[in-house]
mmCIF file of the N, C-alpha and C atoms, coordinates in Angstrom:
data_MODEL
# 
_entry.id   MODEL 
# 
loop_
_atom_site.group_PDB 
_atom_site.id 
_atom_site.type_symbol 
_atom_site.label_atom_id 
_atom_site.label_alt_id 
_atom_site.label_comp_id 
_atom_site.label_asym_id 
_atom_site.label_entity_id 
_atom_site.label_seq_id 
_atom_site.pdbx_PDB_ins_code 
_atom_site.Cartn_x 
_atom_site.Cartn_y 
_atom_site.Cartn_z 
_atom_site.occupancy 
_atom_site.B_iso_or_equiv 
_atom_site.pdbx_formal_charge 
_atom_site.auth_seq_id 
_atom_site.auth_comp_id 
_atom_site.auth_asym_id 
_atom_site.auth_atom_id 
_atom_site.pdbx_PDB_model_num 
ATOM 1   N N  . UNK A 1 1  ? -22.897 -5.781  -55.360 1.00 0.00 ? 1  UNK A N  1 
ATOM 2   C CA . UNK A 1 1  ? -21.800 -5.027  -55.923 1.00 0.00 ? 1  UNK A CA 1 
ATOM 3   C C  . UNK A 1 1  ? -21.538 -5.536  -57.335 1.00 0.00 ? 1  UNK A C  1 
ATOM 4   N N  . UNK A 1 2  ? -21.521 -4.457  -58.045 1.00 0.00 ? 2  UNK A N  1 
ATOM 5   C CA . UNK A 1 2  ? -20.841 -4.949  -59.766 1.00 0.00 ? 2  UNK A CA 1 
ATOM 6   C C  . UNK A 1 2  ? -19.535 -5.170  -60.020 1.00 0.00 ? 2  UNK A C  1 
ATOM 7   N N  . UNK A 1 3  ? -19.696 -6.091  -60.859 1.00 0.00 ? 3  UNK A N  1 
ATOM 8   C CA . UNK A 1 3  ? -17.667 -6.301  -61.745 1.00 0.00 ? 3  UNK A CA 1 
ATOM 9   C C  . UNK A 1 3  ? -17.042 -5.030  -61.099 1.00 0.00 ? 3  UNK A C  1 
ATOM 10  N N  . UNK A 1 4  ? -17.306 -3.970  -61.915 1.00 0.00 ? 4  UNK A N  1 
ATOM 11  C CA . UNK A 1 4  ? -17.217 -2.647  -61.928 1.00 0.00 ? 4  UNK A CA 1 
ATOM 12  C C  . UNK A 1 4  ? -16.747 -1.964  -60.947 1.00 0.00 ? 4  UNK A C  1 
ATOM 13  N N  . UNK A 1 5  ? -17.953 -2.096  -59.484 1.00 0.00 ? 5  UNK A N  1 
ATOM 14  C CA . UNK A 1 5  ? -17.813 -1.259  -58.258 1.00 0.00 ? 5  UNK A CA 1 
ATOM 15  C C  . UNK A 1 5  ? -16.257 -2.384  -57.402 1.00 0.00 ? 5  UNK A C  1 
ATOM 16  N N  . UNK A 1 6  ? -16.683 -3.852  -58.198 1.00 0.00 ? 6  UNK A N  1 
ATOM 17  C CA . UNK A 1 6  ? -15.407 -4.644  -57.555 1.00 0.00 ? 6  UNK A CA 1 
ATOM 18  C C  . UNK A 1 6  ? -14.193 -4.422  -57.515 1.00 0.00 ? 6  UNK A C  1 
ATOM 19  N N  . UNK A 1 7  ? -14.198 -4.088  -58.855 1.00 0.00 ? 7  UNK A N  1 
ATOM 20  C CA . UNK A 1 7  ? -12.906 -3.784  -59.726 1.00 0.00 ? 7  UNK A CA 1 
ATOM 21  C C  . UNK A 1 7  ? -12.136 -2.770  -58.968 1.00 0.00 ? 7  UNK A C  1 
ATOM 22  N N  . UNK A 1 8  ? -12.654 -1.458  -58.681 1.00 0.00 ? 8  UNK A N  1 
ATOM 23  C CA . UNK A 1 8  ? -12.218 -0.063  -58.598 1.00 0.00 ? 8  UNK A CA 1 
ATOM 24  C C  . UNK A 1 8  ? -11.967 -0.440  -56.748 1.00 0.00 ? 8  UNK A C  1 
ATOM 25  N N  . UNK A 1 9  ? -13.095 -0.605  -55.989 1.00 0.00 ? 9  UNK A N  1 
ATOM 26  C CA . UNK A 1 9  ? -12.660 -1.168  -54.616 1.00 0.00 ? 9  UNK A CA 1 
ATOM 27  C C  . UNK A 1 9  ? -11.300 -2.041  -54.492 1.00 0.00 ? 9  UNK A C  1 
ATOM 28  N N  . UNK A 1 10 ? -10.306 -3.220  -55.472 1.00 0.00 ? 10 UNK A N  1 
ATOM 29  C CA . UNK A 1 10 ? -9.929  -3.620  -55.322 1.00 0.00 ? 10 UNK A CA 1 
ATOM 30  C C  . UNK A 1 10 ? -8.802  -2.915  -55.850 1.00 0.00 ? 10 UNK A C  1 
ATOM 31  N N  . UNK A 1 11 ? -8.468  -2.102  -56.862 1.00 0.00 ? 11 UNK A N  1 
ATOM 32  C CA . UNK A 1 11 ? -7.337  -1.251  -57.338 1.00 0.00 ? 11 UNK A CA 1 
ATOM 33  C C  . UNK A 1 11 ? -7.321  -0.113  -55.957 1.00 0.00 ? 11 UNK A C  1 
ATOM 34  N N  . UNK A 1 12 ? -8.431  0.282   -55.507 1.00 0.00 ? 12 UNK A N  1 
ATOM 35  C CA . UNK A 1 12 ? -7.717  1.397   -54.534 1.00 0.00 ? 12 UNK A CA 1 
ATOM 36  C C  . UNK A 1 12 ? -6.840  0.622   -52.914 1.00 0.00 ? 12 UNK A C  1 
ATOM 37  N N  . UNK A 1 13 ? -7.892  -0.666  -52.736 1.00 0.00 ? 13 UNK A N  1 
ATOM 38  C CA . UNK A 1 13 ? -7.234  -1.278  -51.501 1.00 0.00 ? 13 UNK A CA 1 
ATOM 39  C C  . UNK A 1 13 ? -5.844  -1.589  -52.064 1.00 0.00 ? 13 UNK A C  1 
ATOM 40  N N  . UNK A 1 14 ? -5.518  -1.809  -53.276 1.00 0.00 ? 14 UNK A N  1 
ATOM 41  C CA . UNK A 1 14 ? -4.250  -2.718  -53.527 1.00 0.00 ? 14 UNK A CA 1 
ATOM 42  C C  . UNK A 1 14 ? -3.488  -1.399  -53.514 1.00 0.00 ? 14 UNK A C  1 
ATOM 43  N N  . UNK A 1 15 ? -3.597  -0.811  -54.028 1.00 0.00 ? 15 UNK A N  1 
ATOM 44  C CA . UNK A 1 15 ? -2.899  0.632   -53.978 1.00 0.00 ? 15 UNK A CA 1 
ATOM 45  C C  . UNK A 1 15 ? -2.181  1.251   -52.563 1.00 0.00 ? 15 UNK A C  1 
ATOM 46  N N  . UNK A 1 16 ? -2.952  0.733   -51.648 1.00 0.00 ? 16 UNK A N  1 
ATOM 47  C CA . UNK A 1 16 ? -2.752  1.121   -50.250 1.00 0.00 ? 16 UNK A CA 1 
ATOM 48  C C  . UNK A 1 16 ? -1.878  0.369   -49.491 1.00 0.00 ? 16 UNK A C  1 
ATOM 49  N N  . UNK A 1 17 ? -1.366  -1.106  -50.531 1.00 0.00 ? 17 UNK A N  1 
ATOM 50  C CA . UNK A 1 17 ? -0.658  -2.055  -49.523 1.00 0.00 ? 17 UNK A CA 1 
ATOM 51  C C  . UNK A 1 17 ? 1.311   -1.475  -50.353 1.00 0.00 ? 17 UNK A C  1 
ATOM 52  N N  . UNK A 1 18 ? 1.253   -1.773  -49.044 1.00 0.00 ? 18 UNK A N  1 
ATOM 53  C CA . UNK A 1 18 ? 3.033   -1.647  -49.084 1.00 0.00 ? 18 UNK A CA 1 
ATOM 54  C C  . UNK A 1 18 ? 3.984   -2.745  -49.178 1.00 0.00 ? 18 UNK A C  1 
ATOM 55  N N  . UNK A 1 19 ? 3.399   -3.901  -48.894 1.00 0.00 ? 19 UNK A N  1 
ATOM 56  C CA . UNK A 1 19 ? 4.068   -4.950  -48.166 1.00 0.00 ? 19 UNK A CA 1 
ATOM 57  C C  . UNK A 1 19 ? 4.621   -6.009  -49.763 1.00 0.00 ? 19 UNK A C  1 
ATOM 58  N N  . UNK A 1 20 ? 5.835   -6.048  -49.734 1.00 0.00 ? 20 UNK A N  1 
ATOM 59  C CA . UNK A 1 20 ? 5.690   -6.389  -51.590 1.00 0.00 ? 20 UNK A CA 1 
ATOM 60  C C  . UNK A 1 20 ? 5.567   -7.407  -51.568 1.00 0.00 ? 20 UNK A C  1 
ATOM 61  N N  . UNK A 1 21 ? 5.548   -8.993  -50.841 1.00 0.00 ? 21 UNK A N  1 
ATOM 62  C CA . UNK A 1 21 ? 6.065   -9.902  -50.370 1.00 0.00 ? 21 UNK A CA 1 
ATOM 63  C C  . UNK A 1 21 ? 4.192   -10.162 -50.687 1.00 0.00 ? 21 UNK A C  1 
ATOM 64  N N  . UNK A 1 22 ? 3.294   -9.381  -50.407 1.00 0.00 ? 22 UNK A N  1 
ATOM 65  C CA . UNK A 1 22 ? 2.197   -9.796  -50.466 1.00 0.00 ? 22 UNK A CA 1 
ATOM 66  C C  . UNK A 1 22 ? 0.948   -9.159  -52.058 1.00 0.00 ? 22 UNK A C  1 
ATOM 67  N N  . UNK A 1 23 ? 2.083   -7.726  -52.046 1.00 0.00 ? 23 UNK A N  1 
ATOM 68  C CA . UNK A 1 23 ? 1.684   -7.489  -53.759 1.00 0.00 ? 23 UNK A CA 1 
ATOM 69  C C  . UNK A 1 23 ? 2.410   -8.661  -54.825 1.00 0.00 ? 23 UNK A C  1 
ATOM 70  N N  . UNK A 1 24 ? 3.316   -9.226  -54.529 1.00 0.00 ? 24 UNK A N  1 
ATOM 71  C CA . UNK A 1 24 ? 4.095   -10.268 -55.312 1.00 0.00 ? 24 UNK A CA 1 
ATOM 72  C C  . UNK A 1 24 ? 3.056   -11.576 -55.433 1.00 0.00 ? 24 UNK A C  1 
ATOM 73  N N  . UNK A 1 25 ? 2.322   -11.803 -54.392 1.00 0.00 ? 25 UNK A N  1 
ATOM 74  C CA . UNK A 1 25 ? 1.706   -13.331 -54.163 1.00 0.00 ? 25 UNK A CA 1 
ATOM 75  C C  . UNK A 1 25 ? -0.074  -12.737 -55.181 1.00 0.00 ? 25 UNK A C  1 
ATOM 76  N N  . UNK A 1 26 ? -0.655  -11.541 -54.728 1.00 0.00 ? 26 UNK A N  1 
ATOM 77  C CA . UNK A 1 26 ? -1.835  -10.971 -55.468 1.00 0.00 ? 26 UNK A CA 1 
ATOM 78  C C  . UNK A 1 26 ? -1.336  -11.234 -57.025 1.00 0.00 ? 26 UNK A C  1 
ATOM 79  N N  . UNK A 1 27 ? -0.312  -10.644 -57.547 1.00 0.00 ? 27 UNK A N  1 
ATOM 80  C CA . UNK A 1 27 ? 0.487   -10.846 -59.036 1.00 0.00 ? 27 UNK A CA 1 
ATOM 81  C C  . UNK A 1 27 ? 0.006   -12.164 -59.464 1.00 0.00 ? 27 UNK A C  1 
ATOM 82  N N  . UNK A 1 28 ? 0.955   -13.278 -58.617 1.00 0.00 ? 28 UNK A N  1 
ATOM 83  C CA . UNK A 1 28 ? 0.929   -14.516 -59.023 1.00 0.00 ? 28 UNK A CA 1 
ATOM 84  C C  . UNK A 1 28 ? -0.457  -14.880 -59.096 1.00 0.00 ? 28 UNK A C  1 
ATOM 85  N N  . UNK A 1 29 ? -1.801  -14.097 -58.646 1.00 0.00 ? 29 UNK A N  1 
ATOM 86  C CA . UNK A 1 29 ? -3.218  -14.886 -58.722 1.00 0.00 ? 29 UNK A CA 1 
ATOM 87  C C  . UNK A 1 29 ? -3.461  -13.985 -59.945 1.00 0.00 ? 29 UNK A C  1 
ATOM 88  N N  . UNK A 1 30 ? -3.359  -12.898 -59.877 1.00 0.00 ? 30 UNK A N  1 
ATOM 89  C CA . UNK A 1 30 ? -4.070  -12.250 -61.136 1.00 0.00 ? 30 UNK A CA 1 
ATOM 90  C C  . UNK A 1 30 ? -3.728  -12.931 -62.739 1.00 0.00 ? 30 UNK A C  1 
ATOM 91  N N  . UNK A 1 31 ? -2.136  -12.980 -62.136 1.00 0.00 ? 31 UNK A N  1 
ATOM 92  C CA . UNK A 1 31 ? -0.971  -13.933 -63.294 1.00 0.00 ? 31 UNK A CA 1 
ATOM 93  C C  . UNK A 1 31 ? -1.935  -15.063 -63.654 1.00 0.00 ? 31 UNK A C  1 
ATOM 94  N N  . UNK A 1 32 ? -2.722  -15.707 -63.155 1.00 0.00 ? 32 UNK A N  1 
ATOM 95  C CA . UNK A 1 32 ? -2.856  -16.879 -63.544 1.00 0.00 ? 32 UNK A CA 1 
ATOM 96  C C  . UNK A 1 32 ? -4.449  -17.158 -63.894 1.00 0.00 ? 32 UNK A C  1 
ATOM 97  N N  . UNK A 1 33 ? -4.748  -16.216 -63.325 1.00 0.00 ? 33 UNK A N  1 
ATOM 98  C CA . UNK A 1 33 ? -6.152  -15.827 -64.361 1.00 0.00 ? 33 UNK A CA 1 
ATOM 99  C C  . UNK A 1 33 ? -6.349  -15.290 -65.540 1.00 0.00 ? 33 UNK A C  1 
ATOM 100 N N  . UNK A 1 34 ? -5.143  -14.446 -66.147 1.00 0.00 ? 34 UNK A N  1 
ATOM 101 C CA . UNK A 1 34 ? -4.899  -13.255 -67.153 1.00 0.00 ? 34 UNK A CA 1 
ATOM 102 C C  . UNK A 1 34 ? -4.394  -13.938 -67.923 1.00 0.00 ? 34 UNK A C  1 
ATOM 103 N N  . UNK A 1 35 ? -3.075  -15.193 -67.742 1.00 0.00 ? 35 UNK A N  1 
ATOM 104 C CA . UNK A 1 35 ? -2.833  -15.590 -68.890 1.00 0.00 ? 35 UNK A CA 1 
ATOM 105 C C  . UNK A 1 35 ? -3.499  -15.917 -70.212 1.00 0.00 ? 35 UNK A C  1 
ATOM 106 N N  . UNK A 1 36 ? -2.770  -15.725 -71.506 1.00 0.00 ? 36 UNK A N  1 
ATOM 107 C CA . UNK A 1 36 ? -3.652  -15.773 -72.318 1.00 0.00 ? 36 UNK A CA 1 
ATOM 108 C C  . UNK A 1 36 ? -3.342  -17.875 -72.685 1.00 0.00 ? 36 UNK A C  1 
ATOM 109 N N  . UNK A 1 37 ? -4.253  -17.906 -73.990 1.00 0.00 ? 37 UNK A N  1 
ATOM 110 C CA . UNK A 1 37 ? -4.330  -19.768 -73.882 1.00 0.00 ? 37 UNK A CA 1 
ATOM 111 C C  . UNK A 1 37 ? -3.485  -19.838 -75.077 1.00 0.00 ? 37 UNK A C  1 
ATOM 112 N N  . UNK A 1 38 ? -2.681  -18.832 -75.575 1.00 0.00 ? 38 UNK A N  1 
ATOM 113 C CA . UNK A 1 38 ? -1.096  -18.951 -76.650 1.00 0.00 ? 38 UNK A CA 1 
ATOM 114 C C  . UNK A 1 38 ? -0.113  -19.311 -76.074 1.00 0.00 ? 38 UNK A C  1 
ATOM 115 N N  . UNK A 1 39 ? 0.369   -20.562 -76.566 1.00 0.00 ? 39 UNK A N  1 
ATOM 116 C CA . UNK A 1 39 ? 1.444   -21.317 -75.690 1.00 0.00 ? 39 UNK A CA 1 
ATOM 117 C C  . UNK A 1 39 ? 2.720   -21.305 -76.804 1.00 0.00 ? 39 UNK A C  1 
ATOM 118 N N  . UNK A 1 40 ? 3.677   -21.300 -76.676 1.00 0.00 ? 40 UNK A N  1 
ATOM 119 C CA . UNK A 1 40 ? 4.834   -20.792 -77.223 1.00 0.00 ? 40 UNK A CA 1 
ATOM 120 C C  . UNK A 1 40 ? 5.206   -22.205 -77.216 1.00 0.00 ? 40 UNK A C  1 
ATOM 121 N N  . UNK A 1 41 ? 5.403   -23.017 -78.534 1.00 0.00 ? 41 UNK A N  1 
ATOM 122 C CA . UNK A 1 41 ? 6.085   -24.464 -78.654 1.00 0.00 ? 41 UNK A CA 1 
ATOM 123 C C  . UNK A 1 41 ? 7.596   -23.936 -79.008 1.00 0.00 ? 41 UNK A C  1 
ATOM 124 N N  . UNK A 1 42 ? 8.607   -25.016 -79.093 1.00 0.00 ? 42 UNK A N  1 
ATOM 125 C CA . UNK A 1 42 ? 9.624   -25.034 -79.952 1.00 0.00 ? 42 UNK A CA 1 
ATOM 126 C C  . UNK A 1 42 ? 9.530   -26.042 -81.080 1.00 0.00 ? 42 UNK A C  1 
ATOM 127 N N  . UNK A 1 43 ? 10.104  -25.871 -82.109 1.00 0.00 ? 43 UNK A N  1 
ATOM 128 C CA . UNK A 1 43 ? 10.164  -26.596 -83.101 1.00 0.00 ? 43 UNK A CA 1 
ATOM 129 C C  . UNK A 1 43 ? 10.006  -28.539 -82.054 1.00 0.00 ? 43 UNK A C  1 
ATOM 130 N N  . UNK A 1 44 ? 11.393  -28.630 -81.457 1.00 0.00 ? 44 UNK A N  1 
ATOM 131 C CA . UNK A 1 44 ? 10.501  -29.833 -81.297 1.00 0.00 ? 44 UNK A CA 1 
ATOM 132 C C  . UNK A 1 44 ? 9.651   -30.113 -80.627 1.00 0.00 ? 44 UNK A C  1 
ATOM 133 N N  . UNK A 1 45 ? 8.920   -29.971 -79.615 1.00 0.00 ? 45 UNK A N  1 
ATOM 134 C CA . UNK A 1 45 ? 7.813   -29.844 -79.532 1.00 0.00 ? 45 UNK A CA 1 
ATOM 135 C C  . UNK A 1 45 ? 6.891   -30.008 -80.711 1.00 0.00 ? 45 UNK A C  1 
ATOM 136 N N  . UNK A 1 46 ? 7.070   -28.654 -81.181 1.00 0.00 ? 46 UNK A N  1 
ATOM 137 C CA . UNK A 1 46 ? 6.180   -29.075 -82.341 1.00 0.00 ? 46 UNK A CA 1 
ATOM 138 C C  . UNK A 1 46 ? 6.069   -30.319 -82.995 1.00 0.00 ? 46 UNK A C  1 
ATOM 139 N N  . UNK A 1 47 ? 7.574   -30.658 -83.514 1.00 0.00 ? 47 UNK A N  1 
ATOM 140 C CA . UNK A 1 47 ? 7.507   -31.864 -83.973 1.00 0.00 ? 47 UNK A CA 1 
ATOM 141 C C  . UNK A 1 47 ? 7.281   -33.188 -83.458 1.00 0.00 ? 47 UNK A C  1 
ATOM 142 N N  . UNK A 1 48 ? 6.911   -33.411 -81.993 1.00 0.00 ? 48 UNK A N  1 
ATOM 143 C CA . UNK A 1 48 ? 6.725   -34.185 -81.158 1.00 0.00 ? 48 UNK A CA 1 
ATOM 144 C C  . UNK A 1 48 ? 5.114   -34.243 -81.616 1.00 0.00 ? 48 UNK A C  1 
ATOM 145 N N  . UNK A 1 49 ? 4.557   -33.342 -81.362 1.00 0.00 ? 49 UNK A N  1 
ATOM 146 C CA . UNK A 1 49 ? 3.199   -33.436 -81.602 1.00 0.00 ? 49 UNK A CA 1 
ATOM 147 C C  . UNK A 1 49 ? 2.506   -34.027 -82.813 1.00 0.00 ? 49 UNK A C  1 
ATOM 148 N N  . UNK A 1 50 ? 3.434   -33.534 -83.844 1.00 0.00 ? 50 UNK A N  1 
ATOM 149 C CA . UNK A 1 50 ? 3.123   -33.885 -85.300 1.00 0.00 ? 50 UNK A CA 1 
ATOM 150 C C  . UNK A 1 50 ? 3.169   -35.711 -85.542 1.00 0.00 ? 50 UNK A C  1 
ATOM 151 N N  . UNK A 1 51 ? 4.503   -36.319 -84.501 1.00 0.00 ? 51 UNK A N  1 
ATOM 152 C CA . UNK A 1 51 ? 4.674   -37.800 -84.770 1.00 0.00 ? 51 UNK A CA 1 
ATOM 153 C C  . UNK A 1 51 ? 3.668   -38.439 -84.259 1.00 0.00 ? 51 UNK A C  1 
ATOM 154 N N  . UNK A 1 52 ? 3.071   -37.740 -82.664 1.00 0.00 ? 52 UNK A N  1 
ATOM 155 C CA . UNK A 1 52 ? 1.960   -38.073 -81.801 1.00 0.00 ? 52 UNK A CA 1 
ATOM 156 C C  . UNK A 1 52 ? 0.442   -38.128 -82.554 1.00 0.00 ? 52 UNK A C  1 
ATOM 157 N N  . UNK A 1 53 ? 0.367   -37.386 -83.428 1.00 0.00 ? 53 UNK A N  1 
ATOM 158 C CA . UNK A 1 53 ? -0.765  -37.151 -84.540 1.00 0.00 ? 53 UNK A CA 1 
ATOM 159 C C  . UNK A 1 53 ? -1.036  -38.533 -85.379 1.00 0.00 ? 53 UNK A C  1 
ATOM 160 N N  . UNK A 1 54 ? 0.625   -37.991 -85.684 1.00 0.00 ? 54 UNK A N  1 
ATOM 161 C CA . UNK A 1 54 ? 0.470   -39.209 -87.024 1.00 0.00 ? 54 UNK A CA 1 
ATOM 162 C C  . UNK A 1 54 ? 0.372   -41.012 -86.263 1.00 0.00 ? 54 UNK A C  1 
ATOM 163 N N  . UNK A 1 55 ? 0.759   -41.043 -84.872 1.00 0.00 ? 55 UNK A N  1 
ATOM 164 C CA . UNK A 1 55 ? 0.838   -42.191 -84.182 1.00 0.00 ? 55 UNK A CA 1 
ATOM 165 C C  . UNK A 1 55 ? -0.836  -43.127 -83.983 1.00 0.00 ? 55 UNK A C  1 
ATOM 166 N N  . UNK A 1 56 ? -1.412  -41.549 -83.786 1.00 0.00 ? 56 UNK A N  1 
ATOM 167 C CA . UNK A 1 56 ? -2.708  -41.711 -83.465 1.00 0.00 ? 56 UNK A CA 1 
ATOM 168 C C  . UNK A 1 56 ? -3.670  -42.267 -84.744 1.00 0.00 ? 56 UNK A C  1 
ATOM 169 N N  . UNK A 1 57 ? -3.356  -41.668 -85.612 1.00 0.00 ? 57 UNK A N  1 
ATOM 170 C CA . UNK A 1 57 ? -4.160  -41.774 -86.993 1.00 0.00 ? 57 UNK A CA 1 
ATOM 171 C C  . UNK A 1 57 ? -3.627  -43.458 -87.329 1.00 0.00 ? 57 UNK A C  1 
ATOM 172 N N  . UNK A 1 58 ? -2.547  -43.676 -87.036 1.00 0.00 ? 58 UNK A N  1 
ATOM 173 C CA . UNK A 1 58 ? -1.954  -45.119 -87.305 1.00 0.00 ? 58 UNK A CA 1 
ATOM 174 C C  . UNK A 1 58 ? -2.612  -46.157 -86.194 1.00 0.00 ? 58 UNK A C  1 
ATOM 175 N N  . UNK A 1 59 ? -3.763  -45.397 -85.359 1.00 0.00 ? 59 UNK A N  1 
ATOM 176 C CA . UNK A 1 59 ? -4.084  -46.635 -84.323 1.00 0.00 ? 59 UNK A CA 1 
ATOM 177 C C  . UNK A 1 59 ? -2.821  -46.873 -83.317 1.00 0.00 ? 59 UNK A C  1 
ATOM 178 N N  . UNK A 1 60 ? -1.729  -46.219 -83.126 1.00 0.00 ? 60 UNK A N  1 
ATOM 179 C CA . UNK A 1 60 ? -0.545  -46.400 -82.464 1.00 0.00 ? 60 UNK A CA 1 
ATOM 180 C C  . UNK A 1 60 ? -0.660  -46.303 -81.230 1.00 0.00 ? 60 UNK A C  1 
ATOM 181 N N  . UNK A 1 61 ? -2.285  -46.373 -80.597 1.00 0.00 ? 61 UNK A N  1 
ATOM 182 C CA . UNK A 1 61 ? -2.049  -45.538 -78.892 1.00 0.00 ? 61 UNK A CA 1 
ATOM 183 C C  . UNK A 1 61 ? -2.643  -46.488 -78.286 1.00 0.00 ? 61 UNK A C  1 
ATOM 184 N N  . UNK A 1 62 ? -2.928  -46.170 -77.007 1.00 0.00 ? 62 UNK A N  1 
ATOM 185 C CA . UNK A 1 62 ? -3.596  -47.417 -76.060 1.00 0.00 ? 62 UNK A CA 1 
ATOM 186 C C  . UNK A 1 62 ? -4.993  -46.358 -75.222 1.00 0.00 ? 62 UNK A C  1 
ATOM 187 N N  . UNK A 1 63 ? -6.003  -46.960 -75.067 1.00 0.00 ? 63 UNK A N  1 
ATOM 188 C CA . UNK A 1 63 ? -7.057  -45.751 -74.520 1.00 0.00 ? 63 UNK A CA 1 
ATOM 189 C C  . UNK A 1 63 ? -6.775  -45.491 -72.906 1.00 0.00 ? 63 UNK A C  1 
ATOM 190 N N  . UNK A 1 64 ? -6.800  -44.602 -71.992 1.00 0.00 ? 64 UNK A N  1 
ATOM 191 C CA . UNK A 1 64 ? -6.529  -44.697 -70.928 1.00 0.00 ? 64 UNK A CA 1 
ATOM 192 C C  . UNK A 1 64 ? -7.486  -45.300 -69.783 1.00 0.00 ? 64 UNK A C  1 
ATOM 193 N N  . UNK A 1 65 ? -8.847  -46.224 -70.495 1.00 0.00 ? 65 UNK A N  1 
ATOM 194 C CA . UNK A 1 65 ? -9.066  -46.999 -69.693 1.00 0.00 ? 65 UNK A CA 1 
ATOM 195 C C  . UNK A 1 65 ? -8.542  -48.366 -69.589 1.00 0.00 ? 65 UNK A C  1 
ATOM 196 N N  . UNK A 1 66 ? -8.241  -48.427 -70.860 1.00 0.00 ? 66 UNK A N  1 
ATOM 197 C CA . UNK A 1 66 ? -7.808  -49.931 -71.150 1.00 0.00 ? 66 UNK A CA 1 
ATOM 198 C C  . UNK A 1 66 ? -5.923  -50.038 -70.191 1.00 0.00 ? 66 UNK A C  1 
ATOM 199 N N  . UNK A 1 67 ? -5.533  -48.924 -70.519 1.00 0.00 ? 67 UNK A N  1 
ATOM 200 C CA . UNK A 1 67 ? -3.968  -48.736 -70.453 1.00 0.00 ? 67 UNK A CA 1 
ATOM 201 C C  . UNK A 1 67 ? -4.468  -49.299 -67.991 1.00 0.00 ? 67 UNK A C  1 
ATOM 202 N N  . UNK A 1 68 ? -5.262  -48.273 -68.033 1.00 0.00 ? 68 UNK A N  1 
ATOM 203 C CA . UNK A 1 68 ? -5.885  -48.279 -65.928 1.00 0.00 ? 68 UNK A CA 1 
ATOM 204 C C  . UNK A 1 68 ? -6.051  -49.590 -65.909 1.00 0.00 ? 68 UNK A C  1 
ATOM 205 N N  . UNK A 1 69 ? -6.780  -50.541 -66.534 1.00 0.00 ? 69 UNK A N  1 
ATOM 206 C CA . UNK A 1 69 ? -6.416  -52.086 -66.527 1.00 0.00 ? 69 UNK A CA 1 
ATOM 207 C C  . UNK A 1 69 ? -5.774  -53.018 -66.465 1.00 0.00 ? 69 UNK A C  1 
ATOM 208 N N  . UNK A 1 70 ? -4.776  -52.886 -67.681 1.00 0.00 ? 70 UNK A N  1 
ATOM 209 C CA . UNK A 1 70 ? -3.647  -53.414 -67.547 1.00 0.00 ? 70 UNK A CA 1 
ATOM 210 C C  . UNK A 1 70 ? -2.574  -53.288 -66.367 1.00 0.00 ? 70 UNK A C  1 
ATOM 211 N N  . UNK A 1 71 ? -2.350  -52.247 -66.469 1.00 0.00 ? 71 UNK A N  1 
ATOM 212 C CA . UNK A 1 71 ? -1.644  -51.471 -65.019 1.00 0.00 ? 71 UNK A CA 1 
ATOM 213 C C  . UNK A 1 71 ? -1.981  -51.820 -63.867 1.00 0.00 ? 71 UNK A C  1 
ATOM 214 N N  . UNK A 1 72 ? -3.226  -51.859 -63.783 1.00 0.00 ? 72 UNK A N  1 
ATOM 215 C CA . UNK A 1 72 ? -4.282  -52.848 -62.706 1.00 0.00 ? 72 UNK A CA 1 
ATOM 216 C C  . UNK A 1 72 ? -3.364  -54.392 -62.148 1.00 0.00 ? 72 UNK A C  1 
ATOM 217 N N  . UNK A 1 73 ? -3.632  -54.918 -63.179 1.00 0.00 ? 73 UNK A N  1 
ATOM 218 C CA . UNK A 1 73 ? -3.462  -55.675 -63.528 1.00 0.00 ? 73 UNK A CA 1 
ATOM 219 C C  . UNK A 1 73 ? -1.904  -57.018 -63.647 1.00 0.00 ? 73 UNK A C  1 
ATOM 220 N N  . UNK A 1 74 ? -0.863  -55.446 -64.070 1.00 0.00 ? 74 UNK A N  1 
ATOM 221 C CA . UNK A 1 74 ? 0.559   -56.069 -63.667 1.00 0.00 ? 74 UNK A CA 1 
ATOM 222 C C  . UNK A 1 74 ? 0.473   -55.688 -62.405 1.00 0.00 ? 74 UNK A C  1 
ATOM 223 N N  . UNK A 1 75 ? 0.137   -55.071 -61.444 1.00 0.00 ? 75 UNK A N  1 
ATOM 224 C CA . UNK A 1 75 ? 0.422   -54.303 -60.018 1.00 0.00 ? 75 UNK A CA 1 
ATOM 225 C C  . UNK A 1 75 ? 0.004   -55.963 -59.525 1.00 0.00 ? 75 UNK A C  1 
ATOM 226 N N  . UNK A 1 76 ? -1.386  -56.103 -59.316 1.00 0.00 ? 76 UNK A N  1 
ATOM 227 C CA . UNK A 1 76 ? -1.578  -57.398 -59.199 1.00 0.00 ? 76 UNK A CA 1 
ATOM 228 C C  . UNK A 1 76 ? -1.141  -58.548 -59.322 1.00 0.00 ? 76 UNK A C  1 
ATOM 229 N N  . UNK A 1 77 ? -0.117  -58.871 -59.994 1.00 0.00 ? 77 UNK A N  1 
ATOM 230 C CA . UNK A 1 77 ? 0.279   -60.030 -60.694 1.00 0.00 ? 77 UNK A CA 1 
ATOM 231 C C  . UNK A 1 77 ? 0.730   -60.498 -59.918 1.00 0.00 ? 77 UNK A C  1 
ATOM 232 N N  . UNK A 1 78 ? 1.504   -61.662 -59.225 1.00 0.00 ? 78 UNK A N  1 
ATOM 233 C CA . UNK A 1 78 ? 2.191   -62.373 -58.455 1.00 0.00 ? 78 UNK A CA 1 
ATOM 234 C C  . UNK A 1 78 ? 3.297   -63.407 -58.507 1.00 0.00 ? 78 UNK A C  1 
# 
């Protein structure tokens, strides 16, 4: 079967259901395949990101294997 023949089989079965409780839950899957990858910041946000940038370029971060070590590491401690 093609995209195509999929596609049209699945608009007429959906067409046929009544039950909204279960057209509502199909939504939420299509919803989450369809979204597009444009994410709506707010200013801060934005500006969160911008300090996180500049943190990074300053060497300001820790790598997340090194950070799994340490962490390791105080858990361990005694």
């Amino acid at each position: 079967m093609t995209t195509i023949e999929l596609k049209k089989v699945l608009i007429h079965r959906i067409s046929e259901i009544n039950d909204i409780s279960f057209l509502k839950a199909i939504k939420t899957i299509l919803d989450s395949k369809t979204q597009t990858d444009i994410i709506a910041l707010t200013n801060e946000q934005r500006n969160e990101i911008m300090e996180s940038k500049k943190e990074i370029e300053q060497g300001l971060f820790i790598e997340h294997d090194r950070l799994s070590k340490d962490v390791s590491t105080w858990l361990n401690a005694k």
